[in-house]
DSSP file (Angstrom, degrees, kcal/mol; ACC not computed):
  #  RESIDUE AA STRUCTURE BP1 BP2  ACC     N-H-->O    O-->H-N    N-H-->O    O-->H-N    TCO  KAPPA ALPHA  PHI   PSI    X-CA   Y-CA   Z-CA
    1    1 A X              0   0    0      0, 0.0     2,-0.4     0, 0.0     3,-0.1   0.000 360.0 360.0 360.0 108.9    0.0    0.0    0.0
    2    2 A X        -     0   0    0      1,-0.1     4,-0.2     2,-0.1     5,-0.2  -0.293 360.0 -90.1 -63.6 119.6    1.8    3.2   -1.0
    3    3 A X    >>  -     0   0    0     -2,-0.4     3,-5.3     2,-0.1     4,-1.6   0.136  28.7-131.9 -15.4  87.4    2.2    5.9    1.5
    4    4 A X  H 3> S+     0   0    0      1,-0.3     4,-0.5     2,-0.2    -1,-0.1   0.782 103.0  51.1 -25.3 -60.7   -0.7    8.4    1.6
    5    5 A X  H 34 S+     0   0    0      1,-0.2     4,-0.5     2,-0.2    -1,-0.3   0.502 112.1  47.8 -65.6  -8.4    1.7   11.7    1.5
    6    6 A X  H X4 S+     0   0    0     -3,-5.3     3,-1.1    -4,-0.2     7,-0.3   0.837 103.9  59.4-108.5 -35.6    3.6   10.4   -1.5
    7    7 A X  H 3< S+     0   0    0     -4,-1.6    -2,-0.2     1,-0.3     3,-0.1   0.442 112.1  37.8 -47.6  -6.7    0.8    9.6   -3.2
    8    8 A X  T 3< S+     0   0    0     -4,-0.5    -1,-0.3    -5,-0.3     2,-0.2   0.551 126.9  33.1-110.2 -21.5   -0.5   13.2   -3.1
    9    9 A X    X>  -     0   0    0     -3,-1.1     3,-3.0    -4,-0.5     4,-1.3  -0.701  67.9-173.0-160.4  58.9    2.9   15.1   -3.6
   10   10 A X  T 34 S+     0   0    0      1,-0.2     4,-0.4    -2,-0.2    -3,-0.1   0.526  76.4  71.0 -61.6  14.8    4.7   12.6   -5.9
   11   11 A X  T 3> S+     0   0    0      2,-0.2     4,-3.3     1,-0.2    -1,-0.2   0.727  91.7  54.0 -68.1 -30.2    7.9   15.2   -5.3
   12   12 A X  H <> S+     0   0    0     -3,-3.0     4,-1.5    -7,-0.2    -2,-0.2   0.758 102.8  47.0 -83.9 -14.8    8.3   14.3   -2.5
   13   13 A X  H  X S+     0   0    0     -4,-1.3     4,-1.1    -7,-0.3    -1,-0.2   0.772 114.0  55.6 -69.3 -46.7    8.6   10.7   -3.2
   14   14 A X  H  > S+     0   0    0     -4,-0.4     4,-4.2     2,-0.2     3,-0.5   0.982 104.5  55.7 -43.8 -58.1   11.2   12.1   -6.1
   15   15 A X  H  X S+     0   0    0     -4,-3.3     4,-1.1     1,-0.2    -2,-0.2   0.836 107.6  45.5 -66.8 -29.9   12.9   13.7   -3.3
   16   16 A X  H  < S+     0   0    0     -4,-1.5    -1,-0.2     2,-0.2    -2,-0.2   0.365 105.4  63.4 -81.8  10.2   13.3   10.4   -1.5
   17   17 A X  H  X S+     0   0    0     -4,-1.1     4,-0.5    -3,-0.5    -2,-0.1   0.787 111.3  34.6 -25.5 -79.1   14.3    8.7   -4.6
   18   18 A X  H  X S+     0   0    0     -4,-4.2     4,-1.9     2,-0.2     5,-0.4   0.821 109.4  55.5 -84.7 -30.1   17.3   10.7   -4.9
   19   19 A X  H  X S+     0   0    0     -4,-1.1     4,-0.7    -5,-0.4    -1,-0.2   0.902 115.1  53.8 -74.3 -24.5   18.4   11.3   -1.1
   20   20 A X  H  > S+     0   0    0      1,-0.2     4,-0.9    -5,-0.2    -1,-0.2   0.967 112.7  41.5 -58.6 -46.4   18.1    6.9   -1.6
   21   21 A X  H  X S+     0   0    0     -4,-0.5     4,-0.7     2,-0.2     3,-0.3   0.799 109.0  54.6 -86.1 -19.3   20.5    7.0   -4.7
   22   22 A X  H  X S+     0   0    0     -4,-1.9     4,-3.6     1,-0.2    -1,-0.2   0.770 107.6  60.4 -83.1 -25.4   22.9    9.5   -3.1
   23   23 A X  H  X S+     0   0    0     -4,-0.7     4,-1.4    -5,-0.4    -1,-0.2   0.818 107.3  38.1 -62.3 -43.1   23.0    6.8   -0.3
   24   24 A X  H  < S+     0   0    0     -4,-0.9    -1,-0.2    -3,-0.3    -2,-0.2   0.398 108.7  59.5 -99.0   0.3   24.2    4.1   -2.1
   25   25 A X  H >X S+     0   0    0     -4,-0.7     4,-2.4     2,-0.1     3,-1.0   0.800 110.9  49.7 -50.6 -62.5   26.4    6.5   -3.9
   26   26 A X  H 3X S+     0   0    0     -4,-3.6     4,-1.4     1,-0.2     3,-0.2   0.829 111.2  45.5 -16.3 -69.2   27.7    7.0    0.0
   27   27 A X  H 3< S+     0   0    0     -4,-1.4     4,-0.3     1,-0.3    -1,-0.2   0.477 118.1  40.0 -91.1 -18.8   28.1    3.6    0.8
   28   28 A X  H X> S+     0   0    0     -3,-1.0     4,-1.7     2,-0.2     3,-1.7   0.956 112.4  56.6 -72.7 -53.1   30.1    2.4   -2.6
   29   29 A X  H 3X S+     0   0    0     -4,-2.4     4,-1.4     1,-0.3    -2,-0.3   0.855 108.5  49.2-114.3 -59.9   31.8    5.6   -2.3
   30   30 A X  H 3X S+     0   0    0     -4,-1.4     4,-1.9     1,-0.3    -1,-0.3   0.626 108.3  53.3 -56.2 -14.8   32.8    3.9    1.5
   31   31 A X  H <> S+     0   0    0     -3,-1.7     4,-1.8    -4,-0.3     5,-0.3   0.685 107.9  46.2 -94.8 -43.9   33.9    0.8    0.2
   32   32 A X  H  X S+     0   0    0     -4,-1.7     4,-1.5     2,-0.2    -2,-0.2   0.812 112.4  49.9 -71.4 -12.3   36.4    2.2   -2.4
   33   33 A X  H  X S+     0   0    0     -4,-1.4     4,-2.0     2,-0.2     3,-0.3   0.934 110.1  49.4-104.4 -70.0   37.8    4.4    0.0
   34   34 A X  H >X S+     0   0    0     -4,-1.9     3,-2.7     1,-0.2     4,-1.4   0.805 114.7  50.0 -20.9 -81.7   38.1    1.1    2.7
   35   35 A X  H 3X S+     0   0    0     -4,-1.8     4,-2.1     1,-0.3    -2,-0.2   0.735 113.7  45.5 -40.5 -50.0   40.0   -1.0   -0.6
   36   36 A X  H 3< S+     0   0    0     -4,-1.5    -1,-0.3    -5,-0.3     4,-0.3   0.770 106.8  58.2 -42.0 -42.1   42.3    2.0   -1.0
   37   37 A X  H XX S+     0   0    0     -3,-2.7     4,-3.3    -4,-2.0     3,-1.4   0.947 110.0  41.1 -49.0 -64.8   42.9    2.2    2.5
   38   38 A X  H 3X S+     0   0    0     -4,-1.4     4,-1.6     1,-0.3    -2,-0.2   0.894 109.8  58.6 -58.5 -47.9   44.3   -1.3    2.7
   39   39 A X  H 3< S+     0   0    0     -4,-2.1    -1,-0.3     2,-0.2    -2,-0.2   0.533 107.2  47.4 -82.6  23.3   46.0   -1.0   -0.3
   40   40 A X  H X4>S+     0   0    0     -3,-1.4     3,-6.2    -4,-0.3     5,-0.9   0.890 113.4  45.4-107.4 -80.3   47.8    1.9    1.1
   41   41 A X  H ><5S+     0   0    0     -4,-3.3     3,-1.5     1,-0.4    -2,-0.2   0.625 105.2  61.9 -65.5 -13.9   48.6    0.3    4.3
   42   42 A X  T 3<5S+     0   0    0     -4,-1.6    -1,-0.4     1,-0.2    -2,-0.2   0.422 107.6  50.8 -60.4 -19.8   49.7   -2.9    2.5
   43   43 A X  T < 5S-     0   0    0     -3,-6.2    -2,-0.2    -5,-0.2    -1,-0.2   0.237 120.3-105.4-123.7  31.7   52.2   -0.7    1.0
   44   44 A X  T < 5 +     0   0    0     -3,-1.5    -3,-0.2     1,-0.3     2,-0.2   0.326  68.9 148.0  92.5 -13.7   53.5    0.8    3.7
   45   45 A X      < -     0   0    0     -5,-0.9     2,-0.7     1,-0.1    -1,-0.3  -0.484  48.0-124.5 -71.3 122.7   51.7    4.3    3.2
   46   46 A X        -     0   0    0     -2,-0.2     7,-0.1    -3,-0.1    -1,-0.1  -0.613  26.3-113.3 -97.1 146.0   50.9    6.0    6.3
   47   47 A X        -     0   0    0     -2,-0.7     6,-0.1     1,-0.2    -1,-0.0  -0.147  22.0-158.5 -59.2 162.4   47.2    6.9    6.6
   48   48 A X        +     0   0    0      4,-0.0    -1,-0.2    -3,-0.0     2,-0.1   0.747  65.2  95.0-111.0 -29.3   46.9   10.8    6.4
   49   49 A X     >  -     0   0    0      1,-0.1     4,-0.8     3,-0.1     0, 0.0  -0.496  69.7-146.4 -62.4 134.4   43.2   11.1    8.2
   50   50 A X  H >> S+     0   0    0      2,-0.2     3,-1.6     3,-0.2     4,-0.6   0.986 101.3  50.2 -57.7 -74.4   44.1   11.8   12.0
   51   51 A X  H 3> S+     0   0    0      1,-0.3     4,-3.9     2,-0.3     3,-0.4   0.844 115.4  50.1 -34.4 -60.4   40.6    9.6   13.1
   52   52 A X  H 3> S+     0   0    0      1,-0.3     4,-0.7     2,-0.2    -1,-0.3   0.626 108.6  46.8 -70.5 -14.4   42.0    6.9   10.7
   53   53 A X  H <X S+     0   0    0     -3,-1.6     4,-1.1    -4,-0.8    -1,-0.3   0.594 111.1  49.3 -87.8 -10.5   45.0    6.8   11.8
   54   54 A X  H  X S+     0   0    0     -4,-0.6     4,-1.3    -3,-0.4    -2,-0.2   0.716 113.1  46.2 -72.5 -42.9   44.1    6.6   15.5
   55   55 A X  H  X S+     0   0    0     -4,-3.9     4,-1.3     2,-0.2    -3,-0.2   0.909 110.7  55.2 -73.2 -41.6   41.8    4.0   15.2
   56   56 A X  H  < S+     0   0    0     -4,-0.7     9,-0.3    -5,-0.3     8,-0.2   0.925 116.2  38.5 -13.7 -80.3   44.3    2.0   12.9
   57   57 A X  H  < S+     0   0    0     -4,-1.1    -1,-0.2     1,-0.2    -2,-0.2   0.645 108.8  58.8 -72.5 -26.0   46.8    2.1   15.3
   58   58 A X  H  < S+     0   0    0     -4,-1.3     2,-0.3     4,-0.1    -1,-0.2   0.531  96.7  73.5 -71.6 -20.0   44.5    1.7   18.7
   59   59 A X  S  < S-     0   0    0     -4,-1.3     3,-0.0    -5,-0.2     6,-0.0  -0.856  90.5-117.9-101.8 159.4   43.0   -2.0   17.5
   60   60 A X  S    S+     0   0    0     -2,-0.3     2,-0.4     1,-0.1    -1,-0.1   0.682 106.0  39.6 -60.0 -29.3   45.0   -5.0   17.5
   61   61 A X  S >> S-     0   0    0      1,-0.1     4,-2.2    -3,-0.1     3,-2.1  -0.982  77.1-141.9-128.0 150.8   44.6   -5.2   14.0
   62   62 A X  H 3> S+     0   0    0     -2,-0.4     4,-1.8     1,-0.4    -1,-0.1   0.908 100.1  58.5 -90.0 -28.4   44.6   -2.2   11.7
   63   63 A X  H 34 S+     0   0    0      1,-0.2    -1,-0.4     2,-0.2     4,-0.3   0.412 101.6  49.7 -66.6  12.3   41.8   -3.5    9.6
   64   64 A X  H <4 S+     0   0    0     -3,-2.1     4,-0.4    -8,-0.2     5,-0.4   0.440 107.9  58.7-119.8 -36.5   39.2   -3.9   12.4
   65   65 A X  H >X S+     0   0    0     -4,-2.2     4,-2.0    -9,-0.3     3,-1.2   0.999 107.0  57.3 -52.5 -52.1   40.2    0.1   13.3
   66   66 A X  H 3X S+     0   0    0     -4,-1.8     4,-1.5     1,-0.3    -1,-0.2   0.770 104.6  39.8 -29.9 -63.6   39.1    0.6    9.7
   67   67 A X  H 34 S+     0   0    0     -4,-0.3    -1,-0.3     3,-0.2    -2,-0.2  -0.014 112.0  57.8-100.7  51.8   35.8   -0.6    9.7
   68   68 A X  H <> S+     0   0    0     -3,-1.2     4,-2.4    -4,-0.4    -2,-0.2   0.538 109.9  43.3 -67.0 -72.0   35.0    0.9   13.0
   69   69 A X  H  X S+     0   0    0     -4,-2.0     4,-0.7    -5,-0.4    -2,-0.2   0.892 120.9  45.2 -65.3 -44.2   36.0    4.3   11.5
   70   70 A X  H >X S+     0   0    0     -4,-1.5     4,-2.2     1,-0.2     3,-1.7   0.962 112.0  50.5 -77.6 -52.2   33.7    3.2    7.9
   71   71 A X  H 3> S+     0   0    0      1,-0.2     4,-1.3     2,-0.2    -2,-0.3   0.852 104.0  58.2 -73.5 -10.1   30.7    1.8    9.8
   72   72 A X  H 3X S+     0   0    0     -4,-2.4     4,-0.5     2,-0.2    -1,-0.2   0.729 109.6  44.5 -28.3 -39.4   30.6    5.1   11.8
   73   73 A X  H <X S+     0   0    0     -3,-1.7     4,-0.9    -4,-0.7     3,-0.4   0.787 106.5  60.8 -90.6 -14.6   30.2    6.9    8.3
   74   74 A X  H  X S+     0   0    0     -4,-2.2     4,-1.3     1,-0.3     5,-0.4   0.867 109.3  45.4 -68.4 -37.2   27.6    4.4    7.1
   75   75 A X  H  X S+     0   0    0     -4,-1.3     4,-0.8    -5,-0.5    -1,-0.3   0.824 108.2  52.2 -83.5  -8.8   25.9    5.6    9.9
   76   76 A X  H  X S+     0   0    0     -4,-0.5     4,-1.5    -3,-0.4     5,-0.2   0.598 112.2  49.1 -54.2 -35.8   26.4    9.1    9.4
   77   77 A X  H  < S+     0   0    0     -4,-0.9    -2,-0.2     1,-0.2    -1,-0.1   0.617 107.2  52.0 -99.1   3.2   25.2    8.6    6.2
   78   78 A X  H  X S+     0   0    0     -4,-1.3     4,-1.1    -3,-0.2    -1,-0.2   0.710 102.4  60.9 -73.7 -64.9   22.2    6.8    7.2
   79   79 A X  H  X S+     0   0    0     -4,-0.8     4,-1.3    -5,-0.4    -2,-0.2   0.762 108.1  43.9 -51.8 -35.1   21.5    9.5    9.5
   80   80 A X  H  <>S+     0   0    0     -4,-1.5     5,-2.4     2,-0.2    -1,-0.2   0.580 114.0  49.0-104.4 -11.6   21.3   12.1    6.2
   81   81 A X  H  45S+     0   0    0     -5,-0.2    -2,-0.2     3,-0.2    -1,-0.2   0.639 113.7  47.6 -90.0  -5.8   19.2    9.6    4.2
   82   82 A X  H  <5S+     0   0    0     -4,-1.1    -2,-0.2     1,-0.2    -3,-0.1   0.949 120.3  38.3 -95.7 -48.0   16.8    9.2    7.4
   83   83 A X  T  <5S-     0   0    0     -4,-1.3    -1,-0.2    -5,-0.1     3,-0.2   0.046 114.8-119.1 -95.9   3.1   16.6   13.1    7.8
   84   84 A X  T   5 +     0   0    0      1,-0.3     2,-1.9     2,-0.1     3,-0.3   0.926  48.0 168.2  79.7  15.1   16.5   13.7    4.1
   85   85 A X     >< +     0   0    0     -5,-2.4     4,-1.3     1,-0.2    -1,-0.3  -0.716   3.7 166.1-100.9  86.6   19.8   15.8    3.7
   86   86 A X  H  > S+     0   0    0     -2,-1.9     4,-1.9     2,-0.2    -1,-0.2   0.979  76.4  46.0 -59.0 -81.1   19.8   15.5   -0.1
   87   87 A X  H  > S+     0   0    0     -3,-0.3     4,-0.8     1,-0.2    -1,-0.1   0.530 107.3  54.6 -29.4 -28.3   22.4   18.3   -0.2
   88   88 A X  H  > S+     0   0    0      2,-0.2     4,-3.2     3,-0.1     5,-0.4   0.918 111.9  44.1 -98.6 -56.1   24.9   17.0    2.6
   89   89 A X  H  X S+     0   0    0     -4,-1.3     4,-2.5     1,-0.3     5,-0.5   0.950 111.0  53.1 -76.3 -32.2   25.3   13.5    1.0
   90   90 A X  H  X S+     0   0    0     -4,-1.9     4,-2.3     1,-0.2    -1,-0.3   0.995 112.1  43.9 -67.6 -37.4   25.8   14.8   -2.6
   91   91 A X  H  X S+     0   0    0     -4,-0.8     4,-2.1     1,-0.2    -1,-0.2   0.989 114.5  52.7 -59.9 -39.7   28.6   17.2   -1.5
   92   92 A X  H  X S+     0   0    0     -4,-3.2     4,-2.7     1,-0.3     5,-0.2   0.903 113.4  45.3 -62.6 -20.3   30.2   14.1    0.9
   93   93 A X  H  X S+     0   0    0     -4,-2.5     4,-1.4    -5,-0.4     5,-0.3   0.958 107.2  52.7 -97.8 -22.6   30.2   12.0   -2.1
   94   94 A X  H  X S+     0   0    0     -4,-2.3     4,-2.4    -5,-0.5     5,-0.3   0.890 111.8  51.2 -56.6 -34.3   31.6   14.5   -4.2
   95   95 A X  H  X S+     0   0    0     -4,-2.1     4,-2.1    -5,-0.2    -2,-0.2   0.967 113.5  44.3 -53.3 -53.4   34.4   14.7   -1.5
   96   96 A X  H  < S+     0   0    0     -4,-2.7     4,-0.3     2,-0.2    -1,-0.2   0.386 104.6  56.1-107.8  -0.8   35.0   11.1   -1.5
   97   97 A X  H  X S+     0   0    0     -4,-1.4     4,-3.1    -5,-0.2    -1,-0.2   0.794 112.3  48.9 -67.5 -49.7   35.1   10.3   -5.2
   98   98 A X  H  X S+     0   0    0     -4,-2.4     4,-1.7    -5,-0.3     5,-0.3   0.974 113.9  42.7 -63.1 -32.8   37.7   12.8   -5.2
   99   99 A X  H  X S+     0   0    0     -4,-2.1     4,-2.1    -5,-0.3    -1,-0.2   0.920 112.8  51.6 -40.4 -45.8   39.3   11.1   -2.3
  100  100 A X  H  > S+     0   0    0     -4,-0.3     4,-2.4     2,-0.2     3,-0.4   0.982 115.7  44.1 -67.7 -46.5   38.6    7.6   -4.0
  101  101 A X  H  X S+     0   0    0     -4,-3.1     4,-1.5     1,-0.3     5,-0.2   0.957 110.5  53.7 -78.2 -66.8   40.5    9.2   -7.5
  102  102 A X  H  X S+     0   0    0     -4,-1.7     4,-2.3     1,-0.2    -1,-0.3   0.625 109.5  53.3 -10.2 -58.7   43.4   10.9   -5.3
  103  103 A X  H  X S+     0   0    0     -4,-2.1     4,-3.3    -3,-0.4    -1,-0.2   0.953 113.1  40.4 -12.2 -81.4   43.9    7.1   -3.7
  104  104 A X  H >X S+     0   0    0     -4,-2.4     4,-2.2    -3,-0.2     3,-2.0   0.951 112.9  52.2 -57.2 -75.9   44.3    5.5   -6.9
  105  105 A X  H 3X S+     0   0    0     -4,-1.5     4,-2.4     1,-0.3     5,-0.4   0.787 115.9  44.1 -28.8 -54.9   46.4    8.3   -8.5
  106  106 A X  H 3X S+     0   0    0     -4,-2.3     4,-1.7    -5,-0.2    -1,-0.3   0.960 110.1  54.4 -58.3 -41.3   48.9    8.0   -5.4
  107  107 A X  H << S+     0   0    0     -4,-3.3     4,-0.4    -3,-2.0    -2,-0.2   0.958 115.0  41.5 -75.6 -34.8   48.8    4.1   -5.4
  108  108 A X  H  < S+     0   0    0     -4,-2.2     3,-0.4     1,-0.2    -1,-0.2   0.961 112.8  48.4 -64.2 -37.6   50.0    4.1   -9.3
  109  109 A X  H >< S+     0   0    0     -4,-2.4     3,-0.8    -5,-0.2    -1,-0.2   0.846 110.3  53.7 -61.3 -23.6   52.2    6.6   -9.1
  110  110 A X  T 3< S+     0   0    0     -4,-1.7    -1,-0.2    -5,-0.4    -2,-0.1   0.667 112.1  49.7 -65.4 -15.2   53.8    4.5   -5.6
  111  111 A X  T 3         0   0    0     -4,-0.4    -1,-0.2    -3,-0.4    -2,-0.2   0.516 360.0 360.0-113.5   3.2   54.1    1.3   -7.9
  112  112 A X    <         0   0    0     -3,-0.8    -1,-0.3    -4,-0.2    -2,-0.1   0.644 360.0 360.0 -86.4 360.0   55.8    3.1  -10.4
């Protein structure tokens, strides 16, 4: 049974559409940025985020600091698809593609 209020104001149903896709933009977005991570520290690269590198170093193993520090932003980013912050996640994921590209570009140039 579809939702009375979207059924009246099919924008707003638009508008939760997109704050959905910008969500799973997020959460890909978090996952390249983890794999990058690893292959960083797999090559000896020290991480440059303060947070990430405190949690790294504070677990017994640096990949369990890791997804501590990523399921914190899934839930951040949870938090702006529950509340509807359309704006907030498209700017983070513009942040963190460039982050994700920046990654790669450092890890080819490292292997060169």
């Amino acid at each position: 049974m579809a939702d009375h209020t979207t059924a009246i104001n099919p924008a707003l149903n638009q508008g939760r559409q997109r704050v959905t896709y910008l969500l799973v933009q997020y959460t890909y977005l978090q996952v390249l940025d983890f794999l990058t991570t690893i292959a960083f520290l797999l090559h000896g690269v020290k991480e440059g985020n303060p947070l990430v590198r405190f949690m790294v170093s504070a677990t017994s193993n640096p990949i369990n600091g890791l997804l501590v520090v990523k399921l914190l932003a899934v839930l951040l980013g949870l938090y702006c698809w529950r509340t509807g912050r359309a704006r907030l996640l498209g700017r983070i994921n513009i942040l963190f593609a460039a982050l994700v590209a920046w990654n790669l570009v450092a890890l080819i140039l490292s292997a060169r």
